[in-house]
Biopython code that builds the backbone (N, CA, C, O; Angstrom):
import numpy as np
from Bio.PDB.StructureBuilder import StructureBuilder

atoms = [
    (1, "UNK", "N", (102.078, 135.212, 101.558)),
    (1, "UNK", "CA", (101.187, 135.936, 100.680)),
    (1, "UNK", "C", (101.364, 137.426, 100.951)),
    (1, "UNK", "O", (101.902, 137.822, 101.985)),
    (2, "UNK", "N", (100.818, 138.403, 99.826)),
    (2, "UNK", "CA", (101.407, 140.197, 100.291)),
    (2, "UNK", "C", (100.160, 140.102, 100.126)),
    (2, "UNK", "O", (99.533, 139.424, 99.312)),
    (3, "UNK", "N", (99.621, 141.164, 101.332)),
    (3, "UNK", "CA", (98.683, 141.796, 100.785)),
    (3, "UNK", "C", (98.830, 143.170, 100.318)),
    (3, "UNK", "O", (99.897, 143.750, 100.520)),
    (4, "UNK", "N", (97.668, 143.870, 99.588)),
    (4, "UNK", "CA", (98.073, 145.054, 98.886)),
    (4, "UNK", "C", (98.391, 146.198, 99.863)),
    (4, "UNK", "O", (98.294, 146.237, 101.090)),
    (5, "UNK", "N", (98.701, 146.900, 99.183)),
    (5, "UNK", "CA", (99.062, 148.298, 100.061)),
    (5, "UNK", "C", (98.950, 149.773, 99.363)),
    (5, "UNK", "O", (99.330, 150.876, 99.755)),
    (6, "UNK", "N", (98.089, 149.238, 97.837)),
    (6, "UNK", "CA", (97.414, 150.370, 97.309)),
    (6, "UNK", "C", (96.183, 149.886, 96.107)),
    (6, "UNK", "O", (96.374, 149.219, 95.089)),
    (7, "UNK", "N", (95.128, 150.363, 96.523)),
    (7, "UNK", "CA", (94.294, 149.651, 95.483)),
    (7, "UNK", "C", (93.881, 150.461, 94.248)),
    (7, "UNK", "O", (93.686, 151.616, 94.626)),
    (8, "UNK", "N", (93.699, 150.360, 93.135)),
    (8, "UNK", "CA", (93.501, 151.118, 92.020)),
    (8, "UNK", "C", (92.486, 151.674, 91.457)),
    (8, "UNK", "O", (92.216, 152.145, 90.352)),
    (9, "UNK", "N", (91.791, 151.460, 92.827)),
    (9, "UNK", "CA", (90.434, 152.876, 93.179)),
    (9, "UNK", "C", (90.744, 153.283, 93.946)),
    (9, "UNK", "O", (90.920, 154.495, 93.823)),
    (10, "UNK", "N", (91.071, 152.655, 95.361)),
    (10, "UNK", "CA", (90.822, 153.064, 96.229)),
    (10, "UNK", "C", (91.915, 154.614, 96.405)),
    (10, "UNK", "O", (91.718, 155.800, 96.673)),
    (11, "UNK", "N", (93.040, 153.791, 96.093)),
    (11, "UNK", "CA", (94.166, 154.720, 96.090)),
    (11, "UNK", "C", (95.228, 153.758, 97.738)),
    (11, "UNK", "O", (95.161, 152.547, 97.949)),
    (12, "UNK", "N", (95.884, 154.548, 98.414)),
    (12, "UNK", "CA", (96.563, 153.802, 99.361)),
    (12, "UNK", "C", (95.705, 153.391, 100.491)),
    (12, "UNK", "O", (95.034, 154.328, 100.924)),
    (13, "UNK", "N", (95.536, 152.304, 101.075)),
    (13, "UNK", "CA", (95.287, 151.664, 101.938)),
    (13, "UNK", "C", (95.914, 152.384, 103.075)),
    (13, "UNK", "O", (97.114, 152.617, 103.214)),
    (14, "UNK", "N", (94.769, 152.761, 104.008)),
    (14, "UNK", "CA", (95.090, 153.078, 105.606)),
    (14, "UNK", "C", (96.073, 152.200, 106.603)),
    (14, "UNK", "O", (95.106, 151.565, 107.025)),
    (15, "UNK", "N", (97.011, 151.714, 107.225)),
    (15, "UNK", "CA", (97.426, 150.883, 108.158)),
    (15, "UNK", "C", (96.316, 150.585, 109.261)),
    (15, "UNK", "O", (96.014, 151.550, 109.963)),
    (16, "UNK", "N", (95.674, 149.385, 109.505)),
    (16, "UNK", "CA", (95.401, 148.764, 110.527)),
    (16, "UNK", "C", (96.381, 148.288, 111.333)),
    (16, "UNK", "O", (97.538, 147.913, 111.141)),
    (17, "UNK", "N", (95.305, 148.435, 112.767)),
    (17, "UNK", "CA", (96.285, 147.444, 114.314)),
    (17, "UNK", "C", (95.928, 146.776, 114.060)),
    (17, "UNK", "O", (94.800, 146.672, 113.576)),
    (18, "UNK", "N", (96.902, 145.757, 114.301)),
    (18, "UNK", "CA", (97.782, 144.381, 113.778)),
    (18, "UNK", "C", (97.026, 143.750, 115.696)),
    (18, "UNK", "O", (96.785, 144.503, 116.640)),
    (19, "UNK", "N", (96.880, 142.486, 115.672)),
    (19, "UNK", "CA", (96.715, 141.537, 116.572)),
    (19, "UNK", "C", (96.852, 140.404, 116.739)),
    (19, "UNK", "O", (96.920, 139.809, 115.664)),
    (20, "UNK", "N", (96.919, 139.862, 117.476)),
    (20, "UNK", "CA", (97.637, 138.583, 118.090)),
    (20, "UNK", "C", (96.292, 137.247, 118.025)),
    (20, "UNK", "O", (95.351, 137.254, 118.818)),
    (21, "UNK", "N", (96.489, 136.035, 116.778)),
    (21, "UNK", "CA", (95.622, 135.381, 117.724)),
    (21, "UNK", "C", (96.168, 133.625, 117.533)),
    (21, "UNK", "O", (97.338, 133.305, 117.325)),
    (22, "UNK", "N", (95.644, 133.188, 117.593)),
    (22, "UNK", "CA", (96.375, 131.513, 117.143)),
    (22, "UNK", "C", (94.896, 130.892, 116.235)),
    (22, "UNK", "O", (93.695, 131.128, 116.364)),
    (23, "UNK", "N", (95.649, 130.046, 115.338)),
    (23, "UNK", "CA", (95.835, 129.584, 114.746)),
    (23, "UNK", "C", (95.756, 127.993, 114.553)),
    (23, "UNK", "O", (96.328, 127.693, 113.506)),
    (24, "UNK", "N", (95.184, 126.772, 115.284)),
    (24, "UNK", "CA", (95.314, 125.564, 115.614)),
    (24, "UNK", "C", (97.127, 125.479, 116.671)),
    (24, "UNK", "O", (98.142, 124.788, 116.583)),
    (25, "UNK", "N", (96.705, 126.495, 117.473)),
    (25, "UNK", "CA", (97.314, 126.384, 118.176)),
    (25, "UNK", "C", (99.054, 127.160, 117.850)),
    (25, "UNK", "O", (100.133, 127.027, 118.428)),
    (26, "UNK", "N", (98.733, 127.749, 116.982)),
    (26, "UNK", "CA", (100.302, 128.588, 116.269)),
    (26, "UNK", "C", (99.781, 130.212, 116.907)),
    (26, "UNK", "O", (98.620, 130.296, 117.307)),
    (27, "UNK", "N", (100.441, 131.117, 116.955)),
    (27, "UNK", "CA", (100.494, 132.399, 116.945)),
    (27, "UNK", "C", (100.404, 132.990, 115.485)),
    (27, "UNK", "O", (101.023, 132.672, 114.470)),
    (28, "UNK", "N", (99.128, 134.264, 115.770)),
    (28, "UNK", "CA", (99.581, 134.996, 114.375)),
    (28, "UNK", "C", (99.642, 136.008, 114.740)),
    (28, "UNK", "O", (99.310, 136.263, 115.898)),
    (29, "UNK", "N", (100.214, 137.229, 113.654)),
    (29, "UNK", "CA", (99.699, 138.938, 113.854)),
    (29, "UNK", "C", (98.999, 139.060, 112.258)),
    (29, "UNK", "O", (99.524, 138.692, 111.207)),
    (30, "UNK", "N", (97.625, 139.709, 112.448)),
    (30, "UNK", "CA", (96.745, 139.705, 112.031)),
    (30, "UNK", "C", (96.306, 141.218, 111.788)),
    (30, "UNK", "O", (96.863, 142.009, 112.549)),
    (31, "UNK", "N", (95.542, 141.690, 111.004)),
    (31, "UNK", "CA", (95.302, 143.181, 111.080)),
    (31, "UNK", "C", (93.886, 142.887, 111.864)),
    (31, "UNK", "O", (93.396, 141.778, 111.649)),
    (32, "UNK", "N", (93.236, 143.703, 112.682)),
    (32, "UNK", "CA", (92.050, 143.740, 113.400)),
    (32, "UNK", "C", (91.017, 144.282, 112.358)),
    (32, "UNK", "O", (91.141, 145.172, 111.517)),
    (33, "UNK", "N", (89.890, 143.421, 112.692)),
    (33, "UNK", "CA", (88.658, 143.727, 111.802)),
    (33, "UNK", "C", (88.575, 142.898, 110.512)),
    (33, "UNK", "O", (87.477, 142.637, 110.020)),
    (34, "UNK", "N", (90.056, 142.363, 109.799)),
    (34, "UNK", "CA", (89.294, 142.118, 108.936)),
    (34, "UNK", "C", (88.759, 140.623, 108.834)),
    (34, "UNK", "O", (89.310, 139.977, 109.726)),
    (35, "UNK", "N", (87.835, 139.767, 108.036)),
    (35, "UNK", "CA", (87.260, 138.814, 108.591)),
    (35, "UNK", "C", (88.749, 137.591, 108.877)),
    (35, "UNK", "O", (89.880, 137.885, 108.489)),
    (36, "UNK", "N", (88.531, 136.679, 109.376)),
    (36, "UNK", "CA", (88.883, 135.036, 109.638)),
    (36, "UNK", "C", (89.613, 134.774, 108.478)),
    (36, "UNK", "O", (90.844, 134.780, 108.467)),
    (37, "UNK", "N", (88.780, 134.499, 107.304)),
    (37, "UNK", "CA", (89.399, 133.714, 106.070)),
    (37, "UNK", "C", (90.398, 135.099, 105.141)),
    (37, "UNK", "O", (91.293, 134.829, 104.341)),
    (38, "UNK", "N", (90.129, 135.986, 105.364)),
    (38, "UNK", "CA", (91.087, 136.501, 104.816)),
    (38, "UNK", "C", (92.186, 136.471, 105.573)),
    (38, "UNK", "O", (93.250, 136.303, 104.977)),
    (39, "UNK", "N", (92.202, 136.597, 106.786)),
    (39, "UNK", "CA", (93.486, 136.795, 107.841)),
    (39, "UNK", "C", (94.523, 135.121, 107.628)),
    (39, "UNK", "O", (95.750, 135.035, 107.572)),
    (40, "UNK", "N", (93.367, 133.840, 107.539)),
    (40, "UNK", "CA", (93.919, 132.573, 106.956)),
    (40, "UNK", "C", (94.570, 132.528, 105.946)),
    (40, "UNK", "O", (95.682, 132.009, 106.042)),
    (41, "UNK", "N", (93.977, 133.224, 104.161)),
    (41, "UNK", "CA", (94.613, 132.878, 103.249)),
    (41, "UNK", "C", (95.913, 134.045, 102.889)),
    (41, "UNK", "O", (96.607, 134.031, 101.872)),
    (42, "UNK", "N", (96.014, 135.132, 104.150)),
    (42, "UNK", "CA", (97.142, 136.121, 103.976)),
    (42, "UNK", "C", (98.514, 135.047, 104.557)),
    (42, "UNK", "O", (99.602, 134.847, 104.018)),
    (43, "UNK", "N", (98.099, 134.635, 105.511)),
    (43, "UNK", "CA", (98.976, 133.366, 105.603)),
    (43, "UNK", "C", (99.307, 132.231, 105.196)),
    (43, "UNK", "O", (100.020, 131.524, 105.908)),
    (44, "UNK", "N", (98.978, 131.911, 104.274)),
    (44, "UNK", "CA", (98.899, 131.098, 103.458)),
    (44, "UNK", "C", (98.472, 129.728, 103.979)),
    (44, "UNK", "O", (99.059, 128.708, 103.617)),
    (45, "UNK", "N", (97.241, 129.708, 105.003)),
    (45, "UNK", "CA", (96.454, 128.658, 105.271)),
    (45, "UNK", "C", (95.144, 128.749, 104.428)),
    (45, "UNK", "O", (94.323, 129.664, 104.490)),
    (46, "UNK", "N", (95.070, 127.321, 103.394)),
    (46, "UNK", "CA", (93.581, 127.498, 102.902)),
    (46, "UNK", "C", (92.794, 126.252, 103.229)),
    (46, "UNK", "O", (91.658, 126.185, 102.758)),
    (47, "UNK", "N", (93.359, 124.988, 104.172)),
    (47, "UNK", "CA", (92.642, 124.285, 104.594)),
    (47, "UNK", "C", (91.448, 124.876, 105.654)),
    (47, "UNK", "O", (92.084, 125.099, 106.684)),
    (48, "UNK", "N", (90.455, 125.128, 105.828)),
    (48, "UNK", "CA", (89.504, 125.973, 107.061)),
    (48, "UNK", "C", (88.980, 124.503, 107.973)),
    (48, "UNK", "O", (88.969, 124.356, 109.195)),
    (49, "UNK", "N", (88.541, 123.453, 106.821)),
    (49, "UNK", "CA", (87.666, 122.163, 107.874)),
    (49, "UNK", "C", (88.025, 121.208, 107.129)),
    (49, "UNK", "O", (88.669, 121.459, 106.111)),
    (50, "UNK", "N", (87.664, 119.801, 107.497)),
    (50, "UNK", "CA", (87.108, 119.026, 106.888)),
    (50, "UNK", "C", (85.453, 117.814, 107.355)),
    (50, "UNK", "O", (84.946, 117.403, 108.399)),
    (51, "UNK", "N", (85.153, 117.667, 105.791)),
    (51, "UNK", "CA", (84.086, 117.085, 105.663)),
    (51, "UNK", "C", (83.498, 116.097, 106.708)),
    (51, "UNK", "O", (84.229, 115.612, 107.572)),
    (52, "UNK", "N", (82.150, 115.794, 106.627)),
    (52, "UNK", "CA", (82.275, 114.691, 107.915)),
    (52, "UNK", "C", (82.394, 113.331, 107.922)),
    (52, "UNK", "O", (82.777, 112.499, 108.744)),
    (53, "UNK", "N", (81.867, 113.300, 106.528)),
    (53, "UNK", "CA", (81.965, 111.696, 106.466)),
    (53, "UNK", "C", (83.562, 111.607, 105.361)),
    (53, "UNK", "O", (84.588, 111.021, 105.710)),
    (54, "UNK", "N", (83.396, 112.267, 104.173)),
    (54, "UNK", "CA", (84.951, 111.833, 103.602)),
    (54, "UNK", "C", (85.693, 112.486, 103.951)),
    (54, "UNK", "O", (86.776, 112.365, 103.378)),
    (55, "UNK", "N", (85.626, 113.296, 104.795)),
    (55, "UNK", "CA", (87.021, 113.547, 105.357)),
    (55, "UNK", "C", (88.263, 114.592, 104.115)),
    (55, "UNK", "O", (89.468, 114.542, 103.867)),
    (56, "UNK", "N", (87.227, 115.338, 103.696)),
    (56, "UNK", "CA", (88.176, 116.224, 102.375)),
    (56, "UNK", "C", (88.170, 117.394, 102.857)),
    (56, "UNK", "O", (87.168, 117.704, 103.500)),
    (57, "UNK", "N", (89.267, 118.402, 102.705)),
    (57, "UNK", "CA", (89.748, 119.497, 102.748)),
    (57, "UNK", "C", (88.286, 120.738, 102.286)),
    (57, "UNK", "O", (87.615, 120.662, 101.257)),
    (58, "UNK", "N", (88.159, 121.586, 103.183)),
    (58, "UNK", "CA", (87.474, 122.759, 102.452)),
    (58, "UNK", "C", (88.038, 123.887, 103.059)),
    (58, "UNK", "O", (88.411, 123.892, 104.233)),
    (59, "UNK", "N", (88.108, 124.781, 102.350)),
    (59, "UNK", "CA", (88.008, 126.314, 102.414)),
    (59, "UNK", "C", (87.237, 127.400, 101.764)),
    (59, "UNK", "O", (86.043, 127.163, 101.583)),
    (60, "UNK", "N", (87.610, 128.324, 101.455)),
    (60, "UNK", "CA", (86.753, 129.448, 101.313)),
    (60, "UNK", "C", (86.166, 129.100, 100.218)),
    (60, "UNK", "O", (86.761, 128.199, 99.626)),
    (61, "UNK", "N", (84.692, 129.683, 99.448)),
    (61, "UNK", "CA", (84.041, 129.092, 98.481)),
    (61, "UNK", "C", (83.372, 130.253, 98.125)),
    (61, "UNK", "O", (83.828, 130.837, 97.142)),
    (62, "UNK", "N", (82.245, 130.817, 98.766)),
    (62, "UNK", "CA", (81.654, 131.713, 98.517)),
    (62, "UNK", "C", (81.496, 132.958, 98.970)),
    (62, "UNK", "O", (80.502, 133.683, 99.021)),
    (63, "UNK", "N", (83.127, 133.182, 99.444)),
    (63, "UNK", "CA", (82.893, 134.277, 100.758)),
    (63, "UNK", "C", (82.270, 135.604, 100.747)),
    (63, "UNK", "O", (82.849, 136.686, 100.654)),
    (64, "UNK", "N", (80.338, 135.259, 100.913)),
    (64, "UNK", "CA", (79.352, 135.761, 101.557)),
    (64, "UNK", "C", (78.782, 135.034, 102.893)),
    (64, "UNK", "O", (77.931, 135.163, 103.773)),
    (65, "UNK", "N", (79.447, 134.492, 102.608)),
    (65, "UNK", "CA", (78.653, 133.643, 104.191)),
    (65, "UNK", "C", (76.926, 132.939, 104.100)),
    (65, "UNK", "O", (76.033, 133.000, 104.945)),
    (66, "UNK", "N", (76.929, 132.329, 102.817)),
    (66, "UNK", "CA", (76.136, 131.827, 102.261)),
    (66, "UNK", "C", (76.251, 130.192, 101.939)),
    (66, "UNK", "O", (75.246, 129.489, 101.831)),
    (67, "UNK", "N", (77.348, 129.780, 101.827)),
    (67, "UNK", "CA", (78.072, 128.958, 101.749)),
    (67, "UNK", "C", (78.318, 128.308, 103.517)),
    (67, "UNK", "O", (78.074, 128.969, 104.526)),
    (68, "UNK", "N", (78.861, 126.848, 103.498)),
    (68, "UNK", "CA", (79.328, 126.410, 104.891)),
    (68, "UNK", "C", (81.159, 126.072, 104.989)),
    (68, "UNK", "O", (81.864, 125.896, 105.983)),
    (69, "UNK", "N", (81.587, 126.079, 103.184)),
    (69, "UNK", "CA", (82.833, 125.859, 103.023)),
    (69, "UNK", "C", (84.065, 126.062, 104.003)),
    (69, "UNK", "O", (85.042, 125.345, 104.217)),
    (70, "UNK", "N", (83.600, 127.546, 104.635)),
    (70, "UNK", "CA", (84.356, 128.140, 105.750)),
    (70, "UNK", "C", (84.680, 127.511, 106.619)),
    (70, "UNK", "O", (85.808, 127.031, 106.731)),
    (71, "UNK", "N", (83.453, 127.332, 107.689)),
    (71, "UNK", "CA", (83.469, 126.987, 108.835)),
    (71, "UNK", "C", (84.573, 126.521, 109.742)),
    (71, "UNK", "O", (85.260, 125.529, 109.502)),
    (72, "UNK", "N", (84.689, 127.199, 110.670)),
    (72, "UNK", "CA", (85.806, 126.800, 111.502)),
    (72, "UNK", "C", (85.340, 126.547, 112.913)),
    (72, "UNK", "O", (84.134, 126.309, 112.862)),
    (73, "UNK", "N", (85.845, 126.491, 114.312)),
    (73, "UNK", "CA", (85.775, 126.065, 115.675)),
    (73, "UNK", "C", (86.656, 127.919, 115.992)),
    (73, "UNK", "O", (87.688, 128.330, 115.462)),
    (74, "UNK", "N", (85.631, 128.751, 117.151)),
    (74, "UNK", "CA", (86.356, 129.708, 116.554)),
    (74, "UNK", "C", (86.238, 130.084, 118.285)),
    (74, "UNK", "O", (85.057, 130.186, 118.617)),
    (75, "UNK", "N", (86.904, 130.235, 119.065)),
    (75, "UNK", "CA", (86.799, 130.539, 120.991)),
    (75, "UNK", "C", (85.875, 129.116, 121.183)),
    (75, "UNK", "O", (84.856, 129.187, 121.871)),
    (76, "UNK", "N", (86.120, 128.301, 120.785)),
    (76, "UNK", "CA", (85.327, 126.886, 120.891)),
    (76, "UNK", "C", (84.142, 127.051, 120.968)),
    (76, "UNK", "O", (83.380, 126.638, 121.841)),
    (77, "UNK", "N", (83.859, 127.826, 119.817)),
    (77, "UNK", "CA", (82.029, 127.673, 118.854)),
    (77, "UNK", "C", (82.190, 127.208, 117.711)),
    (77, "UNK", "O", (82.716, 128.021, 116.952)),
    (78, "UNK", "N", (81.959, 126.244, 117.271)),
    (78, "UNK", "CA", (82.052, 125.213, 115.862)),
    (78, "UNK", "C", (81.203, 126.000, 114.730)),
    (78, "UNK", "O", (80.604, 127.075, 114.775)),
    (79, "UNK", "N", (81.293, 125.523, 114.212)),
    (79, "UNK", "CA", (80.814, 126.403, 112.686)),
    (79, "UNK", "C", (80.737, 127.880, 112.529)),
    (79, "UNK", "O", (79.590, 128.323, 112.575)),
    (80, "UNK", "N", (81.671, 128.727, 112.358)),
    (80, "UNK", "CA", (81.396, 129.706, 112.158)),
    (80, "UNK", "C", (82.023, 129.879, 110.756)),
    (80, "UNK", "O", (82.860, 129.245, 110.113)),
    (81, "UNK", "N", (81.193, 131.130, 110.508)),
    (81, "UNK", "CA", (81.645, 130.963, 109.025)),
    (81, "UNK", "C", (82.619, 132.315, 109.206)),
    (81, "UNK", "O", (82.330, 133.424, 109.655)),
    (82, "UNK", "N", (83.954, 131.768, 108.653)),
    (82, "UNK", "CA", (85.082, 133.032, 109.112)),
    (82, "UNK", "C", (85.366, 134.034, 107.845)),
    (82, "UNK", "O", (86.176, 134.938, 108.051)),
    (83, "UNK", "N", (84.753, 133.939, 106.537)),
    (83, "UNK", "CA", (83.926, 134.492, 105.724)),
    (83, "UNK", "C", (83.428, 136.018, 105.777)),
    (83, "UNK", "O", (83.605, 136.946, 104.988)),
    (84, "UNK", "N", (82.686, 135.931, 107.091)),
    (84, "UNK", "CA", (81.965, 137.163, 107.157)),
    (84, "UNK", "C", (82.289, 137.006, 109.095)),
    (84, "UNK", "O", (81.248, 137.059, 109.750)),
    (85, "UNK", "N", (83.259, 136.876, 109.707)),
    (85, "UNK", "CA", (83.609, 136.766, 110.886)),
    (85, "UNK", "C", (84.962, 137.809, 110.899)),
    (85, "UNK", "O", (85.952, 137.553, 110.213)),
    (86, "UNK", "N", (84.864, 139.180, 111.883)),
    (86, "UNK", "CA", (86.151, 139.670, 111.866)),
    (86, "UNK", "C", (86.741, 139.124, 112.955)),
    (86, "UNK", "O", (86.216, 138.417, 113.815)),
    (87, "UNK", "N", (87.884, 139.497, 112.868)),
    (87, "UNK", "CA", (89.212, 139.034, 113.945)),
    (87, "UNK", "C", (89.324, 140.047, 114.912)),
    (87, "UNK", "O", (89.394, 141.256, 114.696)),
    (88, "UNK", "N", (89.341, 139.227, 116.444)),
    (88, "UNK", "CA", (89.744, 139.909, 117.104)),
    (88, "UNK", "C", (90.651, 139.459, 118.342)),
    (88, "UNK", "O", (90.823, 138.306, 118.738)),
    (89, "UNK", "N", (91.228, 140.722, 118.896)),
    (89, "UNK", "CA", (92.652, 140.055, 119.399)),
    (89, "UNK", "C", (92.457, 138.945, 120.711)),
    (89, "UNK", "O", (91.752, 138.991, 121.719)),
    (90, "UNK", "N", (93.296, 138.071, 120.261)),
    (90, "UNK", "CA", (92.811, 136.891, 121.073)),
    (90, "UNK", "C", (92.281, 135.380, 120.936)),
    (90, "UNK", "O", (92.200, 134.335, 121.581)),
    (91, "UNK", "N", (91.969, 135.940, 119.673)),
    (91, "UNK", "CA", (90.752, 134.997, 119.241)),
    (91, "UNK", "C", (91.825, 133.698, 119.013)),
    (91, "UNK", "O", (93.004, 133.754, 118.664)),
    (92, "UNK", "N", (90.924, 132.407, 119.360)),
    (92, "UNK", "CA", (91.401, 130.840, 119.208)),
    (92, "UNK", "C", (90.856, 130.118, 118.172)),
    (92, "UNK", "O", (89.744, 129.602, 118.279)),
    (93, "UNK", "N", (91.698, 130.008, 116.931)),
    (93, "UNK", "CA", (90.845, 129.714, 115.744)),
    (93, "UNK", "C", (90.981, 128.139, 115.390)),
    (93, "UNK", "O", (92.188, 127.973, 115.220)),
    (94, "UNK", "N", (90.522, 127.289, 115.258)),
    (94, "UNK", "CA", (90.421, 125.839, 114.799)),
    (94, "UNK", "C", (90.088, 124.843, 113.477)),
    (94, "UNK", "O", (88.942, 124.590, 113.106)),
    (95, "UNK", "N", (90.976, 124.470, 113.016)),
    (95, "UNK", "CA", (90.529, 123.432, 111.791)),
    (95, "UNK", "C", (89.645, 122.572, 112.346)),
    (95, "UNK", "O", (89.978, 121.696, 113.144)),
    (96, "UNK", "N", (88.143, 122.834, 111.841)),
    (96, "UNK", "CA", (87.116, 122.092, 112.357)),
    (96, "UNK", "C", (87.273, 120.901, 111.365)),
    (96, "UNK", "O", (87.568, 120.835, 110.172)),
    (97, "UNK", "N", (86.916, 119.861, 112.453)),
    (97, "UNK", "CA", (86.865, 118.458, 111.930)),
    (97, "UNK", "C", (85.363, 118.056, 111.940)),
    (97, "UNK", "O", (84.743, 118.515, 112.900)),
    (98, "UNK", "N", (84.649, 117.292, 111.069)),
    (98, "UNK", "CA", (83.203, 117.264, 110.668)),
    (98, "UNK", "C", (82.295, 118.559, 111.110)),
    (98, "UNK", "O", (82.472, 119.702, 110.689)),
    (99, "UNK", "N", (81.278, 118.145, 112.050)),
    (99, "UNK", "CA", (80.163, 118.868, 112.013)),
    (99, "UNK", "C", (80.756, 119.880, 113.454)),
    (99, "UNK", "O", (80.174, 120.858, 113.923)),
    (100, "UNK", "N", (82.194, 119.220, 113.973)),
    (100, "UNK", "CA", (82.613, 120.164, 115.412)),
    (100, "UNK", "C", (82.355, 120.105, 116.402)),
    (100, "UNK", "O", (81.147, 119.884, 116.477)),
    (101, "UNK", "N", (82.960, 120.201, 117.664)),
    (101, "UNK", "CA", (82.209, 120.082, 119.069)),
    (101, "UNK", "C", (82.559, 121.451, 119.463)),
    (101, "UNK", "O", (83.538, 122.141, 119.179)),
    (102, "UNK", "N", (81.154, 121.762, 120.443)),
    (102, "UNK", "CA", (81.577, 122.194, 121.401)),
    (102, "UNK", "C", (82.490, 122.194, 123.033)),
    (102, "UNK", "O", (82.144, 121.347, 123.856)),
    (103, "UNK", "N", (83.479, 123.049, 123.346)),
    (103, "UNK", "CA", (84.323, 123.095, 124.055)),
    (103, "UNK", "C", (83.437, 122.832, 125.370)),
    (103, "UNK", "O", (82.379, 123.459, 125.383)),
    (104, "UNK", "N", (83.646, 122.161, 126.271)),
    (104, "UNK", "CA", (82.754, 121.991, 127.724)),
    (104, "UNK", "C", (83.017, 123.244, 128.128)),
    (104, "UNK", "O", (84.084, 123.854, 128.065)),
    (105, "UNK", "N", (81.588, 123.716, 128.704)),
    (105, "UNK", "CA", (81.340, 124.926, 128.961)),
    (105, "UNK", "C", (81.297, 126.056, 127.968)),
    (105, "UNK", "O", (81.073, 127.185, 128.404)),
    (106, "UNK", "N", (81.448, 125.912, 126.953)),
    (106, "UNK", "CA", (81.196, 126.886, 126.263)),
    (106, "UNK", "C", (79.502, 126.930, 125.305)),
    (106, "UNK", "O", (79.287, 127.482, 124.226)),
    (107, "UNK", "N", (78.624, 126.220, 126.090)),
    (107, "UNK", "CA", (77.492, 126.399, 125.377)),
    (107, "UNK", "C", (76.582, 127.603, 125.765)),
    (107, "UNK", "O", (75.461, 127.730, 125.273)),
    (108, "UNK", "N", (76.994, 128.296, 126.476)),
    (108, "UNK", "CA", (76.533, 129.458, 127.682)),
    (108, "UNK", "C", (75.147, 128.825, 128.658)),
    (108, "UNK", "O", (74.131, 129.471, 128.916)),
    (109, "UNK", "N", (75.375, 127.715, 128.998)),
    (109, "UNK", "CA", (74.245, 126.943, 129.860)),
    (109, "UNK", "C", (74.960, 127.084, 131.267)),
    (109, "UNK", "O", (74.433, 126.616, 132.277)),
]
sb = StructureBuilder()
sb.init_structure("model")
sb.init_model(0)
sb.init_chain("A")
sb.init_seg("    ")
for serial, (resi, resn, name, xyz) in enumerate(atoms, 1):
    if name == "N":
        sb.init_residue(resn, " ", resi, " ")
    sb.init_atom(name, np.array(xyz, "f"), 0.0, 1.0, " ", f" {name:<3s}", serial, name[0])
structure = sb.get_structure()
């Protein structure tokens, strides 16, 4: 997928630092800041989860973060909505499967 590199208000787009994060376990370079699901569908990933009981594909839907379409497993915190979630370097992003687990130890208990 391209993303733009001049918008027709804006005029040219600034360069963002680019960062490193994975992906269900792939490597990406990513621009920093901007949310999850855009950094997904620049790559041309639009699966984000699936359902819990049928088991169907979702992705982005309403991206306000109003919606649950998003949701991903994101540093092993389940549902986040990557929507209105920016990227940052490092970050471990996951095709959440139903409602998601948490990673042991990561409930901050």
């Amino acid at each position: 997928m391209t993303r733009i590199i001049e918008h027709p208000i804006l005029g040219k787009l600034e360069e963002q630092k680019k960062v490193q994060i994975t992906i269900d376990g792939k490597p990406y370079t990513v621009h920093e800041g901007e949310m999850i699901a855009a950094a997904l569908l620049a790559n041309d990933i639009k699966t984000f989860r699936y359902t819990r009981h049928q088991h169907k594909p979702r992705g982005i839907y309403c991206g306000i973060g109003r919606c649950t379409d998003c949701i991903m497993t994101v540093d092993g915190i389940p549902n986040v909505r990557t929507c209105v979630t920016p990227v940052k370097e490092g970050m471990a992003i996951e095709t959440q499967q139903g409602s998601g687990k948490w990673k042991e130890g990561d409930r901050g208990e």
